[in-house]
N, C-alpha and C positions, 0 to 999 in steps of 0.2 A: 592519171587518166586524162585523156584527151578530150575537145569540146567533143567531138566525135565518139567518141566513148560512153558520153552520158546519159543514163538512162531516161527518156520520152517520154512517162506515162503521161504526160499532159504540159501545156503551155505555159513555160518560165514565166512565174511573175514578173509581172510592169512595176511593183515597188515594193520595199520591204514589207513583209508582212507579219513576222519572227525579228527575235534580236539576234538571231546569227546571219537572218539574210542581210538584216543592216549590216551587222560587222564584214562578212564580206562585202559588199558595197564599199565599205572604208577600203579595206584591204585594196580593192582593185583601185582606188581614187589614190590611195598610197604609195602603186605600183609595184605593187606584190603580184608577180605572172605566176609564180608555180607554190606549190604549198608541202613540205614533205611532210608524212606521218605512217605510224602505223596504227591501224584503227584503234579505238576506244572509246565506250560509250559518254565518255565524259564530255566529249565537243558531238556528239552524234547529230547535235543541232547543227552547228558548224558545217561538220561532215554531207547533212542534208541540205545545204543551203550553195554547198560547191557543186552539187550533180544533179540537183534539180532547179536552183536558181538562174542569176543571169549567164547566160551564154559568155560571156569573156572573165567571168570569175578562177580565179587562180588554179593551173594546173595541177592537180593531184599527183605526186610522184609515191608509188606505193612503196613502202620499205616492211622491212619483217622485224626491227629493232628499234626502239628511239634511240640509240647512239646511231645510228647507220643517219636519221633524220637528220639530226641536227649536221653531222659532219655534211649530209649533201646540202645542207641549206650553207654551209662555213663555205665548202669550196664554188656552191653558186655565186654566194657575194663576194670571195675574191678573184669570180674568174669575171663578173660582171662591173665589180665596183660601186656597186648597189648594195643595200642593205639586203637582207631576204631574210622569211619567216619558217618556221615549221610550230605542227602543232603537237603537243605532247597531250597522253593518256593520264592525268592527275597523279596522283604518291608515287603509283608502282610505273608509271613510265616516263615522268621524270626522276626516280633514281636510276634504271636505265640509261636514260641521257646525261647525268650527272658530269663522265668525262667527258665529252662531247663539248658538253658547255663549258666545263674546263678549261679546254682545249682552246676555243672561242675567246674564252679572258681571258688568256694568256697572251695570244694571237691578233688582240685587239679590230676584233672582226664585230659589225652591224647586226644581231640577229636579234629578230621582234619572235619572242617563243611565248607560245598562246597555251597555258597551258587549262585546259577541263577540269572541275572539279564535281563533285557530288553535291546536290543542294547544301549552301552554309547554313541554310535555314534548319536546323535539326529537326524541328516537326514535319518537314518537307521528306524525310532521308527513310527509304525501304531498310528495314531491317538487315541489320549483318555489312553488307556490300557496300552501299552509300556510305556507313560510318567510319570501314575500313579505306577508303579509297576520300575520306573529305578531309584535311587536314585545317589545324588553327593556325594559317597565315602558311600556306603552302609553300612559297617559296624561301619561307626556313631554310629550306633545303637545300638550295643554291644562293643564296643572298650573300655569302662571302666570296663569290665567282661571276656576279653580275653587276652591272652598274644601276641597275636601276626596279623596285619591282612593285606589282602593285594589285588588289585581290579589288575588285572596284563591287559595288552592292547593286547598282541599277544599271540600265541598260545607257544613262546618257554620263554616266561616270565611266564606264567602259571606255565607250566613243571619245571619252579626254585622255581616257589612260592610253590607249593604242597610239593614238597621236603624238601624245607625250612621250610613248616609248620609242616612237619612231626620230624623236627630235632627238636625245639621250644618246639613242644608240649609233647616231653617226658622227653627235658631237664629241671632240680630241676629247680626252683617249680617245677611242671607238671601243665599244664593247655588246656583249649579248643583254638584253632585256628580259623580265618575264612576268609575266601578265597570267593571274590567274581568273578565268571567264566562269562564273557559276552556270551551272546547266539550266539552270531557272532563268537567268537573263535568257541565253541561247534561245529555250524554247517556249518561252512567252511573247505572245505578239506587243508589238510593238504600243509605246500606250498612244493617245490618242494626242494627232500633233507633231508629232515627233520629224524628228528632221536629221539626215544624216549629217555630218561636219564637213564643210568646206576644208577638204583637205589642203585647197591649196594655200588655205590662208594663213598656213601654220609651217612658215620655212626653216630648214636647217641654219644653226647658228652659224655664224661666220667665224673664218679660222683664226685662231688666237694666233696673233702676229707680237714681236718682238717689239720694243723700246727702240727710238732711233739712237739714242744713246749706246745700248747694246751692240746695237748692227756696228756701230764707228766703232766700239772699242772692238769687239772682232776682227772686224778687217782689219785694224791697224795692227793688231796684235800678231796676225797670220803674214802678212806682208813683211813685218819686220822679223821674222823668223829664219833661222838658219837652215833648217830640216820641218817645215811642218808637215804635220800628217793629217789627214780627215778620216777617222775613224765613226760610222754609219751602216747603224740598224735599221732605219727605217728612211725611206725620202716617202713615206705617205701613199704610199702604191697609187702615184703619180708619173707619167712621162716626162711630165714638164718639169717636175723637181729631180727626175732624176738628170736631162737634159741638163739643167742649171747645175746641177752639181760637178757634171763634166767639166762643165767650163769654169766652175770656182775652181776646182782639179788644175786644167790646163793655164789658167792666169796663173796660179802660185806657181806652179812645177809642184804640186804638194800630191804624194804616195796618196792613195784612198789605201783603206783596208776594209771590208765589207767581214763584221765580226760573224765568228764562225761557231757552231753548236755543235754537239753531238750527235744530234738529230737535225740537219740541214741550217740549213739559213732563213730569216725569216721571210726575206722577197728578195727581189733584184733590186741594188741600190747602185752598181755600175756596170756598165758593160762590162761582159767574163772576160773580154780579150783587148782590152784598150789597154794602152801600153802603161798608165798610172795607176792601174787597176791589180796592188802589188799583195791580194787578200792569198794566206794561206803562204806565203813567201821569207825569209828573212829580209829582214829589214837592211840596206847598205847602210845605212847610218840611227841611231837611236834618235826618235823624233824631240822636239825642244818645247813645240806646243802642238798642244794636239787638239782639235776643233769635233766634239763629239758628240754626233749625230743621232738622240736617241737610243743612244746605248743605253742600256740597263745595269752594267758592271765594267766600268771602265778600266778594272784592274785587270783584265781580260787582254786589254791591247797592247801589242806587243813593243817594247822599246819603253816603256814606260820606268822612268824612277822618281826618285824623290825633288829632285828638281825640273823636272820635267810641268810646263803649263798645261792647264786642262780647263778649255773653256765648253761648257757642257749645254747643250740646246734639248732641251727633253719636253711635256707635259705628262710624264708617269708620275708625277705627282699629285697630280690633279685629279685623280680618283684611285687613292690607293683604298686597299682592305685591310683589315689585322688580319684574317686569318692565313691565307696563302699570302706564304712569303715570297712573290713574284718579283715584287717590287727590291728586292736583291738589298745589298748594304749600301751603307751610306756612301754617297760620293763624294770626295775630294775632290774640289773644282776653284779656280781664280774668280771662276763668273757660272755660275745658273742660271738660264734663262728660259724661263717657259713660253714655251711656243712651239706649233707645227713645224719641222721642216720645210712644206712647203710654202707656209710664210715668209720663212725668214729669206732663204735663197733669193729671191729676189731681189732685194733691196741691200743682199749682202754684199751679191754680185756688181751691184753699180755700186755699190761704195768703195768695191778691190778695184774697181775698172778708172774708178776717180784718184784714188790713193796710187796706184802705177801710173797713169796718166802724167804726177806728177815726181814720181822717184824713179829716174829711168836706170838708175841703177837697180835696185831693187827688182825693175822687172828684166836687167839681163840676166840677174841672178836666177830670177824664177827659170828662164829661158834655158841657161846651163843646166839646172838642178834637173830638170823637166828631162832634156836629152841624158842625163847620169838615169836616170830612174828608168826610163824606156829600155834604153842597153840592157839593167839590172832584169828587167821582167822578159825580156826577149828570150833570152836566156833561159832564167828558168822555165817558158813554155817550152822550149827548145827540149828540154830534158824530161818534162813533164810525157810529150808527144812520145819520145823514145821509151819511156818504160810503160805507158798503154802498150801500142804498136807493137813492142817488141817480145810481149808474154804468150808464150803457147798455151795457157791455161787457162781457165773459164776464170778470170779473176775480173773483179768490182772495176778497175782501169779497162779492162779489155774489150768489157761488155760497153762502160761509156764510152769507148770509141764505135767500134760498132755499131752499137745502135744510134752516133751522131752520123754514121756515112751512110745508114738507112733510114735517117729520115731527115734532115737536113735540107733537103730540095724543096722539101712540104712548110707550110706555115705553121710550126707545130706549137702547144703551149705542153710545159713542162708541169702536169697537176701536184705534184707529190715526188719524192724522194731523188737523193741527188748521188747515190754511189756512193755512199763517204766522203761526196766533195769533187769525185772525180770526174762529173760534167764538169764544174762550175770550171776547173781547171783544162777541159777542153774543147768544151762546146760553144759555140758565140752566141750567145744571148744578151740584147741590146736592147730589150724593150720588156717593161713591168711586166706586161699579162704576160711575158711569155715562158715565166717564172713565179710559179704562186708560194711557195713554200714551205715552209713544215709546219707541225701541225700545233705549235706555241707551247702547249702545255707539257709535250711529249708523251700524249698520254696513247699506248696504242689501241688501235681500230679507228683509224682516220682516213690509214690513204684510199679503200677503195674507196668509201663513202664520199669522200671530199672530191675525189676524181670525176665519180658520176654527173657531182653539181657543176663541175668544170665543162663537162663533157655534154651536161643540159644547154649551159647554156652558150655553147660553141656548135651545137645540134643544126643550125642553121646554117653554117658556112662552111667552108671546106679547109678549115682546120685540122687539124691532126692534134689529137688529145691526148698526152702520154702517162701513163701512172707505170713511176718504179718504183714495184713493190716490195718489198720485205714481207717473208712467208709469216716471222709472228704475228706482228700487224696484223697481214689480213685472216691469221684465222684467229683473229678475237670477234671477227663482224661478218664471216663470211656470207652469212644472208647479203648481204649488198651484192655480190654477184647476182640472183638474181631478178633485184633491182633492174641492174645494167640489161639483165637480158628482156627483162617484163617491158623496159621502155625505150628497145632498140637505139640505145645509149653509143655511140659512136664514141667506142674509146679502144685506144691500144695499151693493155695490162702485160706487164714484164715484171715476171716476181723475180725477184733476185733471194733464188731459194737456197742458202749457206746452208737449212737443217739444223738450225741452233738458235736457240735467242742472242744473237750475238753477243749485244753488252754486255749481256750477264756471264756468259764464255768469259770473256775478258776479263772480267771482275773475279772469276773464281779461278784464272791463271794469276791474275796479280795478286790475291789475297794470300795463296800459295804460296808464289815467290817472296810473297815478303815476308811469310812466317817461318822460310826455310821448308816447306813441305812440297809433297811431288803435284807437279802439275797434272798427274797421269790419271786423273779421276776428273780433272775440270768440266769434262762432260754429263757428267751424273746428271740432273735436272736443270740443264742449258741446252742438250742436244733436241732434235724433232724430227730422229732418223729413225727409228726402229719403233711404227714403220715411220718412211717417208709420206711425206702430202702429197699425193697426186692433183695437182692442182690444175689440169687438163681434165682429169673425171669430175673434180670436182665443181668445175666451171659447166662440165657437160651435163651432169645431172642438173643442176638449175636453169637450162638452155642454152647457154654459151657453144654454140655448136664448132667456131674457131680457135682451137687448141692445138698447138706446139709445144713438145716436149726438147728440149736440149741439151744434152749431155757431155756433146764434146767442140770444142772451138770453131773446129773447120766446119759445121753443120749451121753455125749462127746467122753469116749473111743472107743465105736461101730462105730461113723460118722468115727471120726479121721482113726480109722481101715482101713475103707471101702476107705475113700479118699485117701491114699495114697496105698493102691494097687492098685485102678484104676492109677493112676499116674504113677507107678513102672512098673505094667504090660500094661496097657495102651499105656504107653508116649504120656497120654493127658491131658492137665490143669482140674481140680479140685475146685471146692469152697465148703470153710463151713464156713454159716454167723452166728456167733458166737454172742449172743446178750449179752455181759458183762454187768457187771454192777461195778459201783464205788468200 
């Protein structure tokens, strides 16, 4: 809901007058612009304090699910680089939300989630309703998926908790918050005196930097190497770190690899078409030391053996859980170093630029290695370009071309889904936002939800907002459709509709094969054709009035055309249900 939207019966209070008009007050002083939820009486306070309060208090983005919530608040704050909140319906809508936030800790994403509760006070609680919906220490429920949580009793413990959750959630790691607000705070007036917190007096922590001792032994280590590699999950969904890591790239001659998932990649860590940029490739030479960036399971990167060096720059240590095993096995490393990527690059960078300065062999080497590796990837784009191009068939390559020669001209961000990889391997993408990435936890019902927050908060400019979708996916949350249409959401939706849960396809073709039985059944409860999802009606019953259906190859340039000038000129969500094939 818009300031415009909110309903007048009378003149916005001049100061708080309730403890939800103060907590909003925090919120807006915290830079919280939009707020997603789906109603529930638990923040009803809250809820009355955004639409009859101050006039700049955070935009309501209405959703019909709290998983839909939380993923638009995931994909606002990775399309803004701002933390961002949603509000949750206490028991039954944060288990709702549960993957969502998931999703979020896995993802190492900022979210301040406020969740409602029914008076804790038990003599307080209406019979039946309050008792089923109040729990003892709410966020039981997600405390092994969060970084930080807290059920505060009065209204000026609140005001520390939000604060506090807002510090937590953007300090390394990054993770989700959760805050449970009693309704009795919310809808008691404020006591007497009371003061809201100088928000500003309470800044994010500074980023944990690395030992100068570390930094030297890195660099000398990488310099004096035959083949290094820099293998890199995260540069901090920064520009500048991703910048700098080019040129630590380009000083050694050292391969990047940007580690690859099943479910996408987690952001952009280098340019998709810089020529050391050798992710998804064989490797010309097995690397000797490998400098690894935030990986999470470095047995993952390729070239790797037993004498091979592993100097490992992480902080996933620095808030792990027991329960979810995210945090992967143990790592084999020369050196562990906790610290941000965008810490360390810096001071890495002027110590390789000092250490070449004076090895000038060392840095022809880098110079040859550098031209061997460019050749090695030139190549495989070369061949990559040919089997897109050259498929007559609605296949995952064919569509990522496609859809890069329609829309390519525009300043487009990539919200969700990558074709199996087969952007990353075609399309130029050189800059963090313009690549958000998957959805960490792999848990599905993310990408429309995450696309919309992308798509809010690109609303303003003339962007081009892309969500490729995968059909399971979206019909785990399909209310988010119409989210997009209720708040004329400027986004272009491309389901990449196969009619199968794929992985699971997959898994019950390989489960087969390997027990010697027929693969001829692999379809039984993995397909989602009979019937198919019309995902054009279904876009249209919730108001999506621009729908494209595609079925066969030569039809795709005209749809794709059409769809994104509705979108561009428009600034209204779009779908073309794309029916791929293997």
């Amino acid at each position: 809901m818009s300031a415009a939207d909110r309903a007048q019966p009378g003149a916005a209070p001049d100061r708080a007058q309730f403890g939800s008009d103060a907590i909003v007050e925090l919120l807006v002083d915290l830079g919280i612009d939009l707020l997603p939820f789906a109603p529930g009486a638990t923040f009803r306070g809250i809820h009355d304090s955004l639409v009859n309060g101050r006039p700049d208090a955070p935009e309501i983005i209405e959703c019909l699910h709290e998983e839909i919530s939380v993923a638009v608040a995931h994909g606002y704050a990775k399309a803004t680089g701002r933390p961002a909140a949603a509000a949750l319906h206490d028991i039954v809508g944060l288990q709702h939300a549960t993957m969502a936030i998931y999703n979020a800790w896995c993802d190492r994403v900022p979210l301040l989630l406020l969740g409602g509760t029914g008076p804790v006070d038990a003599a307080l609680r209406r019979p039946w309703i309050d008792w089923i919906h109040t729990a003892n220490i709410q966020a039981t429920q997600v405390r092994d998926y969060t970084k930080w949580d807290d059920q505060p009793a009065s209204l000026p413990a609140a005001m520390e908790a939000i604060v506090r959750g807002k510090q937590l959630a953007v300090a390394a790691p990054q993770g989700p918050v959760y805050l449970t607000i009693d309704s009795e705070i919310q809808e008691n007036p404020v006591p007497e005196g009371f003061r809201v917190l100088d928000a500003g007096r309470y800044p994010a922590a500074e980023p944990i930097a690395p030992s100068a001792a570390a930094v030297e032994a890195i660099a000398s280590r990488l310099l004096a190497a035959e083949s290094p590699l820099i293998a890199v999950e995260s540069v901090d969904r920064t520009q500048s770190a991703l910048e700098q890591l080019v040129e630590l790239a380009e000083l050694l001659g050292a391969a990047v690899v940007e580690v690859q998932r099943d479910y996408n990649r987690t952001e952009l860590c280098m340019p998709t078409r810089h020529p050391l940029n050798l992710t998804g490739m064989p490797l010309p030479q097995s690397p000797d030391v490998v400098l690894a960036l935030e990986v999470r399971d470095v047995d993952v990167v390729p070239g790797l053996d037993a004498g091979t060096t592993v100097l490992q720059v992480t902080t996933s240590g620095l808030a792990p859980k027991a329960w979810a095993a995210d945090l992967q096995r143990v790592q084999a490393a020369e050196l562990l170093v906790p610290a941000q990527v965008s810490a360390l690059l810096p001071p890495l960078l002027a110590a390789v630029r000092r250490l070449a300065g004076e090895q000038p062999a060392a840095r022809q080497r880098a110079g040859l290695r550098g031209e061997r590796l460019a050749a090695h990837s030139s190549r495989q784009r070369g061949e990559w370009a040919a089997t897109a191009a050259g498929s007559e068939r609605l296949t995952p390559a064919l569509l990522a071309a496609r859809l890069d020669a329609a829309t390519r001209d525009h300043e487009r961000v990539l919200a969700n889904g990558s074709l199996h990889n087969w952007v990353h391997r075609i399309w130029d993408i050189d800059r963090v936002d313009r690549y958000l990435g998957s959805s960490g936890g792999a848990g599905l019902g993310y990408g429309l939800g995450a696309s919309i927050g992308a798509a809010l908060a690109h609303r303003g400019s003339d962007r081009l907002v892309i969500d490729i979708q995968s059909d399971g996916d979206a019909m785990m949350t399909p209310g988010a459709l119409w989210t997009a249409a209720r708040h004329r959401v400027p986004l272009l939706i491309v389901v990449e509709n196969n009619r199968m849960w794929g992985n699971s396809f997959m898994h019950a073709v390989k489960i087969a094969e390997l027990r010697g039985r027929s693969t001829e059944h692999a379809g039984i409860g993995t397909r989602i054709d009979d019937p198919a999802v019309d995902f054009v009606a279904l876009a249209a019953s919730m108001g999506i009035e621009a729908g494209w259906r595609v079925e066969e190859a030569g039809e795709l340039d005209t749809v794709l055309a059409a769809a994104v000038e509705h979108v561009m000129t428009r600034r209204l969500p779009a779908i073309v249900d794309v029916r791929t094939e293997d």
